[in-house]
N, C-alpha and C positions, 0 to 999 in steps of 0.2 A: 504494500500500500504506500503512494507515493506522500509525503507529507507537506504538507500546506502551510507557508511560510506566512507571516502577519501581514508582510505587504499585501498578499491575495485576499484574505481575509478582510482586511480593508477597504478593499477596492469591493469585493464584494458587498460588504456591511459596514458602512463607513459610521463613530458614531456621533449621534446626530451636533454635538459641536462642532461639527465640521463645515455643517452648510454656510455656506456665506462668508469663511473666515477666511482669512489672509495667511498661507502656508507654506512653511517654509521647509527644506529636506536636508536632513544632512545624510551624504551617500557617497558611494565610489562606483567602480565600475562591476563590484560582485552583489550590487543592490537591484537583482534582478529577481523575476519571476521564474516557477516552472518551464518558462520556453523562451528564458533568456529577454525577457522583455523587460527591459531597465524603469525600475522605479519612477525615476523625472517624466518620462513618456506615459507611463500608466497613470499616473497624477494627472500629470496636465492637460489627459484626454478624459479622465472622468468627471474631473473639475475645474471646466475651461474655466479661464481665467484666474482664480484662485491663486494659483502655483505662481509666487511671487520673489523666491530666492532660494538660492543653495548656496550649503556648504561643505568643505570637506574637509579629511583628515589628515593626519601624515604620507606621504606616498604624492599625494596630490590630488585632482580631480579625477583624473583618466591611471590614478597608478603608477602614473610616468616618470614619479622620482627612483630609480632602479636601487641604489645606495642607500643605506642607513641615514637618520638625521640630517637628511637635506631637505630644506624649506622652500616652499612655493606659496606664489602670489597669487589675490586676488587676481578675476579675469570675467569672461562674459562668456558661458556656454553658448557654442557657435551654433549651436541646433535651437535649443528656445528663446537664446536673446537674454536670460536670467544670470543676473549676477550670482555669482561665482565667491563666496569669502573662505580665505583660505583659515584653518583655525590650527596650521601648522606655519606659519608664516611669519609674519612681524608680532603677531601675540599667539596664543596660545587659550586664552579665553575671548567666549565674545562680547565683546564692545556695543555700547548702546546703538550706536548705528546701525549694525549689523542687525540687528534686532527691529529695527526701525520697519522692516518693510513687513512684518509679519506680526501673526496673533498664535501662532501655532507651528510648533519647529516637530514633524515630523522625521523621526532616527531612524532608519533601516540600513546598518551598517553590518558585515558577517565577522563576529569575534570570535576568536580563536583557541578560547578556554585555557586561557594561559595570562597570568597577573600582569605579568609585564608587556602585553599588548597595548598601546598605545590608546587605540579606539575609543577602548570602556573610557579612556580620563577625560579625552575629549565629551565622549558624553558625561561623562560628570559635571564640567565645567561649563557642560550647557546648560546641564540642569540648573547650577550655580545663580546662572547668567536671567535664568528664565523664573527663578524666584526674584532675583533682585528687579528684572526689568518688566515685574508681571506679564508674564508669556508663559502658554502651557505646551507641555512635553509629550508626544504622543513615542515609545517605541514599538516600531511595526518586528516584533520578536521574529528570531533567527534561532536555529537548533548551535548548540555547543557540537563541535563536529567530533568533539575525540570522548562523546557518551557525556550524558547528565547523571552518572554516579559515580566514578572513581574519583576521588577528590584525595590529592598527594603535595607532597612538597610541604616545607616549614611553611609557616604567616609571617607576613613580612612585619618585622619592628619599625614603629613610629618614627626611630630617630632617623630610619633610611627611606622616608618618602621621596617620592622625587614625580615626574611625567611615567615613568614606567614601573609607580606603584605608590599609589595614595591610601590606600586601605589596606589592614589587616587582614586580608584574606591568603588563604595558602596556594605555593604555586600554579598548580591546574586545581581551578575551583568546583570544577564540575554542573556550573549554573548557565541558563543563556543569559544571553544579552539584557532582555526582559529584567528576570531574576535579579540580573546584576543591578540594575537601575532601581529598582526596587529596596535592596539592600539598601545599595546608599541611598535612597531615600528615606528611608526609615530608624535603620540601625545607627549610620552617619550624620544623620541631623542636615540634609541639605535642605528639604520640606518645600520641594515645588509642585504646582499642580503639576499632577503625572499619571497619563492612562499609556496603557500595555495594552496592545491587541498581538491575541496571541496565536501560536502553533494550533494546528490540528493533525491528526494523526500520527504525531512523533510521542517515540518512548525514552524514555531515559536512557536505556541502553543501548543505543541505537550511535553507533558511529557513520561519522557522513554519506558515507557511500550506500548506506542501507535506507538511507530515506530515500531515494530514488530520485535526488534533485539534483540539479547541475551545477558542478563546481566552475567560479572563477576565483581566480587569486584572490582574496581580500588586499593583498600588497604582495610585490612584485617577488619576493623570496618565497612565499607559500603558494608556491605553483600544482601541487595536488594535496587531497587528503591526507597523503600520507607522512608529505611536509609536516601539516599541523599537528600529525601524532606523538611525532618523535621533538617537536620544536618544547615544548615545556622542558628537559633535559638540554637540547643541544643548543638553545638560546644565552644558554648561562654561559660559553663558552665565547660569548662575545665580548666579555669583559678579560680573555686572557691575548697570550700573543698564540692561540692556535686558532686558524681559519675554522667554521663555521660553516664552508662551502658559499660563503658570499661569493660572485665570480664565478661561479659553475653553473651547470644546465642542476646541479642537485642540491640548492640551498640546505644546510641542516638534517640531511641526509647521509652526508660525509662529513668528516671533519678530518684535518691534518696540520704538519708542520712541517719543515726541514728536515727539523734533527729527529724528528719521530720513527723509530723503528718497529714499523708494523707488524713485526710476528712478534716483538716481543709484551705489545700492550695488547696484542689478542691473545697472548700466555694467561696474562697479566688479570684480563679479563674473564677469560676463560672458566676459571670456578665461581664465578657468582650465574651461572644459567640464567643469563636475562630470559624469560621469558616472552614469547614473543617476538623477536628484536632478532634478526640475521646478520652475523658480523662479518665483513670477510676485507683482505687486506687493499685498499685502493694506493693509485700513487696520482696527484690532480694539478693541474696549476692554474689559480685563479686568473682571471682577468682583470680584476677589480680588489678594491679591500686588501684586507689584508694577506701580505705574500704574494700581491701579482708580481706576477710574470715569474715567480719562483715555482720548481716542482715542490711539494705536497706531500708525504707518505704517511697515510693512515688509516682510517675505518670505515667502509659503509654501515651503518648502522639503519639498512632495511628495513621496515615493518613485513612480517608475515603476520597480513592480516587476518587470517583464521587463526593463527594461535593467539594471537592478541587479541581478537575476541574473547575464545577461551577462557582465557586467562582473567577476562573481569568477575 
């Protein structure tokens, strides 16, 4: 059974706050429907007129920043003519301006069940934004792609908040997008008007590929599901000097160094039976990030996704 993302639900039964209001989207280019029909298009043809600004996140509009932590500008979507605010850009929260053209900031962004995704803070600080500049919050809910029950990794400590982790939550939370808005609305004390149009047909346990919907990259490193399974782990390796696989066709699928000798960290590795997880020795050289233009020697660290179902 194929599952029913919030944007279609919306579009379907939109609720009745909507008629008449001024709405705004925050979205990228995986804020699509079951047949790939991008959000801003399904908006603005159910509710001509209406649809009066977008925004987007890190990455850019269209995805287009490839690199880590590169920022992009405001601009005017060349299809509807709608300004474009970048909320990765010259700020980071939005600005009363920004705000200015709307009554209603509709969120259908696809997160990636991992703390240090960038997305969720942005919607936080919209929420932020949308209490202080009286605007209400609608998210058009999106399934967690690596299951709604395993929840692992420490909670992050207070004194190490930053953009890629405002909350105490632990690394893969196990919650959507929804959920998560929710949380901080509640447990965190942001306290903005906030409705959630949700899922149907999805179960908890259900990793992305079994809801039968079509994956696009949420950002330009999580190029398949299988990306986002293994990225809660091999994410955290972006704060050392070993590559991450940025630069490769296999973001966070690989990972290497130089001086890394691969049969001897798959010795190494080799008595803890990750379950699930296919190890076998690569040798890569990025193009980008760190270690371009240098060879690599390290790990794929594959999903076998039937034993990692198993295994939940």
């Amino acid at each position: 059974m194929k599952t029913v993302t919030g944007l279609e639900n919306f579009i379907e039964s939109p609720p009745p706050e909507i008629k008449g209001a001024r709405l705004g989207l925050l979205c990228n280019p995986a804020s699509i429907d079951g047949q790939y029909q991008h959000a801003r298009h399904r908006i603005a043809k159910r509710f001509p007129g209406q649809l009066r600004a977008l925004y987007s996140p890190q990455h850019g509009f269209f995805a287009e920043k490839q690199d880590n932590m590169i920022e992009s500008a405001d601009m005017v979507d060349p299809e509807l003519g709608l300004p474009v605010f970048s909320l990765y850009g010259r700020t980071r929260v939005p600005e009363g301006d920004m705000y200015d053209p709307i009554d209603i900031l509709l969120v259908d962004l696809q997160d990636v069940g991992t703390r240090v995704y960038t997305f969720v803070y942005t919607l936080s600080y919209c929420m932020e934004a949308a209490r202080r500049f009286d605007r209400k919050v609608v998210v058009l809910d999106r399934p967690n792609p690596i299951n709604g029950l395993t929840v692992e990794g420490s909670c992050l400590e207070q004194a190490f908040t930053s953009f890629v982790g405002r909350y105490p939550i632990p690394m893969r939370h196990g919650l959507t997008i929804g959920e998560l808005a929710r949380l901080f609305n509640d447990a965190y004390g942001i306290d903005c008007s906030l409705d959630i149009v949700p899922l149907r047909n999805w179960q908890r346990r259900l990793y992305y590929r079994e809801t039968n919907l079509p994956w696009v990259a949420p950002s330009p490193n999580l190029p398949t599901p299988e990306a986002a399974m293994v990225y809660p782990g091999q994410v955290i390796l972006e704060g050392t000097n070993i590559s991450e696989g940025r630069g490769t066709t296999q973001p966070f699928e690989l990972f290497g160094a130089p001086y890394i000798n691969p049969n001897d960290l798959l010795g190494a590795l080799a008595p803890s039976g990750l379950p699930g997880i296919v190890l076998r020795p690569v040798s890569f050289e990025p193009t980008a990030n760190k270690w371009q233009g240098e060879r690599c020697n390290g790990v794929s660290n594959t999903c076998d996704r039937s034993r990692s179902i198993q295994a939940v």
